[in-house]
TORLO-803956 format. One record per atom (N, C-alpha, C, O): x, y, z. Coordinates in steps of 0.05 Angstrom, whole numbers, plus 32768, in hexadecimal, padded with zeros to 4 digits. Layout:
BEGIN
XYZ ...
This chain:
BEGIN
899B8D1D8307 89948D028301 898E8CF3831C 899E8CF2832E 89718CE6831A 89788CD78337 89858CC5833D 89848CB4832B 89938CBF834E 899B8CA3835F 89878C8A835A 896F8C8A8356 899A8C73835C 89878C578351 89868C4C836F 89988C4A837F 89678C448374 89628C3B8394 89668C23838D 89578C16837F 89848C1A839E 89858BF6839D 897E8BEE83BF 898B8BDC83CA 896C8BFA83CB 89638BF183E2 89518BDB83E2 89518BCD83F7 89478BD783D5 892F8BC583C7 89378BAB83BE 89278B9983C0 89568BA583B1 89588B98839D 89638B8183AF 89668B6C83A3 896A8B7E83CC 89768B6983DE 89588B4F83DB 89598B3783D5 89418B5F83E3 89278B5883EB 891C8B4E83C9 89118B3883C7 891E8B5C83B7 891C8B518398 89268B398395 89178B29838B 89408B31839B 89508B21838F 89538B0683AA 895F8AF183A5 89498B0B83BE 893A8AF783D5 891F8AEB83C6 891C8AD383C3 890E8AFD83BE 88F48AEA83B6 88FE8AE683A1 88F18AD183A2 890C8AE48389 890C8AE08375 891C8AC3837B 89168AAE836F 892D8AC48389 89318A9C838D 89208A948397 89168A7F838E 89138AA083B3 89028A8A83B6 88F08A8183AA 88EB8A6983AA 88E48A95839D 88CA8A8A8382 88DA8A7F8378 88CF8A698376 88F78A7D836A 89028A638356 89028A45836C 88FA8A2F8366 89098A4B837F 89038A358394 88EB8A238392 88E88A0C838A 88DD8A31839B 88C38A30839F 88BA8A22837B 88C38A0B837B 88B38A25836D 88B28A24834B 88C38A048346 88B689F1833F 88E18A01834A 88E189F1834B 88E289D4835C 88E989BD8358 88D989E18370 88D589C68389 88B489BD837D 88AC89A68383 88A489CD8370 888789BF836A 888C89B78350 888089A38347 889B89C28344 88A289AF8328 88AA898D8330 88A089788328 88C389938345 88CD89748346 88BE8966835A 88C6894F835F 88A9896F8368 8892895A8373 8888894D835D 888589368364 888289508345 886D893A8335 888789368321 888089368309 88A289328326 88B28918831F 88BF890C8329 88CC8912833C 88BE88EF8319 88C388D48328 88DE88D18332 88EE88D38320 88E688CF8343 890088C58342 890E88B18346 890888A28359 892188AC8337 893588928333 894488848348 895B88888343 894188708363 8947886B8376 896488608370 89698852835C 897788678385 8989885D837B 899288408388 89A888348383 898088388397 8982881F83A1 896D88108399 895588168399 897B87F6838F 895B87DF837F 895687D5838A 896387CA839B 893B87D18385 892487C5838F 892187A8838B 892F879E837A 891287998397 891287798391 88FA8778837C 88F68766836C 88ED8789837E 88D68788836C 88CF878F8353 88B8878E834A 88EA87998341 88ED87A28323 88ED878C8317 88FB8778831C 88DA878D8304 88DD877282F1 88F5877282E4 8905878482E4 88FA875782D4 8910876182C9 89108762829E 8909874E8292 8913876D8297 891287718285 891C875C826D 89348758826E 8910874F8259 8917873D824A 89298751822E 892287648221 89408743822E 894887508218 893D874281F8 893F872981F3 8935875181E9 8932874481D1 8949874181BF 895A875281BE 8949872C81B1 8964872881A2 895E87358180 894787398176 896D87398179 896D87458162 8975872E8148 8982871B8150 8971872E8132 8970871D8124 8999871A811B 89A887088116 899B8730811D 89BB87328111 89CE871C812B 89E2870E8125 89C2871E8143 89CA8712815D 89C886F88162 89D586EA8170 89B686F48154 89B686CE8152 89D386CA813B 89E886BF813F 89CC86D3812A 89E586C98110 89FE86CA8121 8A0586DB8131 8A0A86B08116 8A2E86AE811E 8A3E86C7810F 8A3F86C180F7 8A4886DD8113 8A5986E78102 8A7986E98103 8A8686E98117 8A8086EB80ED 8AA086DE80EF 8AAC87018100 8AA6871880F9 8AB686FB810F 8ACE8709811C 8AE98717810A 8AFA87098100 8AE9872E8109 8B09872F80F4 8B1B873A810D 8B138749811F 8B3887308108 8B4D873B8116 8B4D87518114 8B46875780FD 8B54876F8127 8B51877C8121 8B7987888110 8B8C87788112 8B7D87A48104 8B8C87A680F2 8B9E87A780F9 8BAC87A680E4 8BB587A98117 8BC287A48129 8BCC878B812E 8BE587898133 8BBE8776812E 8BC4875F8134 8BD3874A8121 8BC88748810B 8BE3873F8123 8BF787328111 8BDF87218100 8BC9871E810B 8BE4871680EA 8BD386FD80D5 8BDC86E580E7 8BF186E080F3 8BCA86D980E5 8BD286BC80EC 8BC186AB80DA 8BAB86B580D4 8BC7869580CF 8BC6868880BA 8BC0866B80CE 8BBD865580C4 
């Protein structure tokens, strides 16, 4: 039976990251990324209110809390 030549497989498993390297460094060139320091120039976003959010709604104690009368 022959012997398995793993002479080869140092040099296989070198290009095989760098092509994953390589693969995804051109993937994450064409996305955006999220700065983590803000800018003065983000608008700022209006929140819309929701209809339930205008109404006053009553509050209940929650089931822990003594009755008070």
């Amino acid at each position: 039976m022959p012997q398995l030549d793993t002479s080869t497989w140092l040099l296989v498993i070198f290009l095989m990251i760098m092509a994953l390297f390589c693969t995804y460094q051109l993937k994450m060139l064409n996305q955006k990324m999220i700065s983590i320091y803000p800018s003065n120039n983000i608008t700022s976003v209006t929140k819309m209110q929701l209809p339930w959010e205008k109404k006053w709604t009553k509050i209940y104690l929650p089931h822990s809390s003594p009755l008070q009368f």
